[in-house]
N, C-alpha and C positions, 0 to 999 in steps of 0.2 A: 195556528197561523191562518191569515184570510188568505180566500181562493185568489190563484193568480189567475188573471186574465192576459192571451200575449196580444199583440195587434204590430202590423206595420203602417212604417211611416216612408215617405217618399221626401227625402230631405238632400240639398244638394252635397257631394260629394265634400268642398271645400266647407262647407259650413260643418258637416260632421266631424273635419279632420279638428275645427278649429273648438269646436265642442269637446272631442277627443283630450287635445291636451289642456284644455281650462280643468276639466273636472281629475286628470290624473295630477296636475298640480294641486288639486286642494285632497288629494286623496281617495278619491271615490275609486272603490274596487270595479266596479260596472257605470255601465249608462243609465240600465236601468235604475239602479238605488241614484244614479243624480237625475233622472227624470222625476221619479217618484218624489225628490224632496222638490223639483221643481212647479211639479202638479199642486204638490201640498201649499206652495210658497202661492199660489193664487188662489186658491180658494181661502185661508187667512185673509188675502185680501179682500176676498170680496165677502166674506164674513165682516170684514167692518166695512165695509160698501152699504150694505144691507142695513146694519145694524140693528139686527135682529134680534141680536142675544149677548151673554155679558161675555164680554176679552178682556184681555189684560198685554200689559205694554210697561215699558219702562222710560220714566223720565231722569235724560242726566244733564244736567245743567253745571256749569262753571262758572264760578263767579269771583271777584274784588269783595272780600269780606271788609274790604276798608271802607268799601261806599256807604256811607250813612241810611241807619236803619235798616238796611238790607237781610241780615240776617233776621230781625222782628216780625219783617214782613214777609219774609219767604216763610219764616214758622207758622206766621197768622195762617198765608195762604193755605197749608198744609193742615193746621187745624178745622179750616173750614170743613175738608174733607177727610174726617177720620173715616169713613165708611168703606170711602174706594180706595186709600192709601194703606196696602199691605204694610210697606215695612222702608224705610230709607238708611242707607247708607253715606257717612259724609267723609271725605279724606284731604287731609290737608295737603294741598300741592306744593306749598313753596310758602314763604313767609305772608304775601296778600293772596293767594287764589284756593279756592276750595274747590270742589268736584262733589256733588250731592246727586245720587241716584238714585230713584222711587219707582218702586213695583205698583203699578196701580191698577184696579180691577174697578168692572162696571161697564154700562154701555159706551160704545164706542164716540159717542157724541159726548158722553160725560167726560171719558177722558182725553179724547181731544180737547176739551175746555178745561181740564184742570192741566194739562203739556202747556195749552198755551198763555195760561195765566202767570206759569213757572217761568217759562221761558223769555217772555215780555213784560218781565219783571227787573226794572229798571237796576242797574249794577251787572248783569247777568252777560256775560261774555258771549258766550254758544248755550243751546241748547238744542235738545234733539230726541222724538218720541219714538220710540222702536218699538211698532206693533207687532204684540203675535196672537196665539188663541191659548183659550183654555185647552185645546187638545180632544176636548168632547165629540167635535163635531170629524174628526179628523180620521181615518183609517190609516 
């Protein structure tokens, strides 16, 4: 287990209370395990601020299978990028809309342009990239 290190904070009374009950709603046994996923939740960030190194992210997009050629095109899109395109998922939602989710790995600038090619791909309802890390860089 890595060394812990403790330190205090001077943080207002009502702001604590109000941190208090967010984190025992989502379950967190202490503050500190939700600081610590909170520390980590910025530095992910700015691991692709940087773009220093390869992350990985997930694209999920929703679409009208009815819109013409959309499916051909979104495969094309996807072909372009065998390299960074781990693996996709696609689930039929209702009789015209699909839901397609992609694991995709690579600099963070490559996959911010392969999110937004998916996502501003004409038929496509929503879309939405959820970055994270490889976990490499991470303690």
């Amino acid at each position: 287990m890595a060394r812990l290190k403790r330190f205090g904070v001077s943080i207002p009374a009502d702001l604590v209370d109000a941190f208090d009950r967010l984190i025992e709603g989502k379950g967190y046994r202490t503050r500190s395990e939700a600081i610590r996923d909170l520390m980590r939740d910025v530095l992910v960030e700015s691991e692709w601020e940087s773009n220093a190194g390869e992350v990985v992210g997930t694209v999920t997009i929703v679409y009208n299978h009815e819109v013409r050629e959309i499916a051909r095109v979104l495969t094309h899109l996807q072909h372009q990028y065998l390299d960074a395109i781990v693996c996709t998922t696609h689930v039929h939602l209702d009789e015209h809309n699909c839901m397609e989710v992609l694991v995709v790995r690579g600099s963070a600038a490559e996959v911010q342009a392969i999110a937004d090619k998916l996502i501003s791909t004409r038929g496509v309802k929503h879309g939405k990239l959820v970055c994270t890390t490889t976990g490499k860089s991470l303690v």
